[in-house]
N, C-alpha and C positions, 0 to 999 in steps of 0.2 A: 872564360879563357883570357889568358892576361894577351897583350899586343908585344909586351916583351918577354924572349923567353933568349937562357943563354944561350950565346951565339952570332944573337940578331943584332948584325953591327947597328952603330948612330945611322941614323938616316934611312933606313927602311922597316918595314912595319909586319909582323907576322898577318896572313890573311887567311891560312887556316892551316891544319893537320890530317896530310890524304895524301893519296896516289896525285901527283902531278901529270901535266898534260902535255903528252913530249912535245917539244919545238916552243913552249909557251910560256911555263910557269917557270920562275927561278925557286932555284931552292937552295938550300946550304948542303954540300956535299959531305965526305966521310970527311976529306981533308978540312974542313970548315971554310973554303972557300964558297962565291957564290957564282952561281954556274946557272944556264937555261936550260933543264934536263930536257937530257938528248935520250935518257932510257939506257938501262945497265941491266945486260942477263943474268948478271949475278945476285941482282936484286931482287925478292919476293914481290909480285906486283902489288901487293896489299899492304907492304911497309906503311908507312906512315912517315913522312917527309913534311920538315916543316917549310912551307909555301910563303914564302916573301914578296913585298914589292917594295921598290923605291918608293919614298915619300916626293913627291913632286910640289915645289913650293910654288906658289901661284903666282901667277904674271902681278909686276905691279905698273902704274901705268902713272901717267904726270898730264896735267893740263897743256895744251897745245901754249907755244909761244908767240904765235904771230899766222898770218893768211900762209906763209908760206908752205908751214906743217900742215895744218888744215886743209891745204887745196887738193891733195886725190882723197878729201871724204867728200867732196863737195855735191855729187849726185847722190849718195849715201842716205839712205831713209834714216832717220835719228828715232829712234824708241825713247820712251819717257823711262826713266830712271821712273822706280817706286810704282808702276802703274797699278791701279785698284785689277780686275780680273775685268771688269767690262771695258776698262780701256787698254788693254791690254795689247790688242794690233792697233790701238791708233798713234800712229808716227807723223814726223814735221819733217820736210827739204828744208832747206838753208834754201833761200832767196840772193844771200848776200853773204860774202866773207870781206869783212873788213878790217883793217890794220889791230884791231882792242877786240875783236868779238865776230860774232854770226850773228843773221838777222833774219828770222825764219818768220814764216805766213803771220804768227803773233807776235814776236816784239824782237827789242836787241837782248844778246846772252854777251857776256865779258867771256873770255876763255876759260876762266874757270869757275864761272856759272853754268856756262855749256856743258864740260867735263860735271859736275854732279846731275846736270838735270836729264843728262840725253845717253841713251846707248848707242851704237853703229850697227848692231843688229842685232838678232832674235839670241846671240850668244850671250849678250852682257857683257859686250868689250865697250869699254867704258870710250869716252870722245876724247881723247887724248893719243898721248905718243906711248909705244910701250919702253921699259928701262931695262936697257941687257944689262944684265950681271955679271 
């Protein structure tokens, strides 16, 4: 099954061909707009409605500038960017936030040596600031 089929404006992604999930699923209605089916009596419930989602572009994030951005991660357990599987819970506190860098239980990170080496938590948000768009 292709991911585009006509219809399907830029920027969202077909996710399958089925009965939708009232209140949940978007779909493209008769008029071709796109709509979160709310459910239609007029409709066979076994149709086959093509099921859309937004394409959600990923956060992007920048290296910290100065202690000043960096100071409410400052109790913040920092993860190891790249960890093997056995080190995988083991995390560093920053000791120290200084003007060029943090300086945690083993050495000094520059700001953006911190931002590749460290995550902020178990999500993978990287030690930086994030960039509105």
């Amino acid at each position: 099954m292709s991911n585009q089929i006509p219809g399907v404006p830029e920027g969202w992604v077909l996710v399958r061909i089925g009965h939708p999930v009232i209140g949940v699923d978007c779909v493209i209605d008769y008029n071709g707009d796109i709509v979160v089916f709310r459910g239609n009596p007029n409709v066979n419930s076994g149709a086959n409605w093509p099921i859309i989602r937004k394409i959600e572009k990923p956060a992007r994030y920048r290296p910290f500038k100065d202690a000043e951005e960096a100071h409410p991660f400052w109790n913040a357990p920092l993860r190891l960017a790249g960890a093997t599987e056995e080190m995988k819970n083991s995390w560093s506190r920053i000791t120290t936030i200084e003007k060029d860098g943090i300086t945690t239980s083993a050495k000094f990170y520059t700001w953006e040596q911190a931002y590749y080496r460290f995550y902020i938590d178990d999500n993978h948000t990287p030690f930086g600031v994030k960039i509105d768009e």
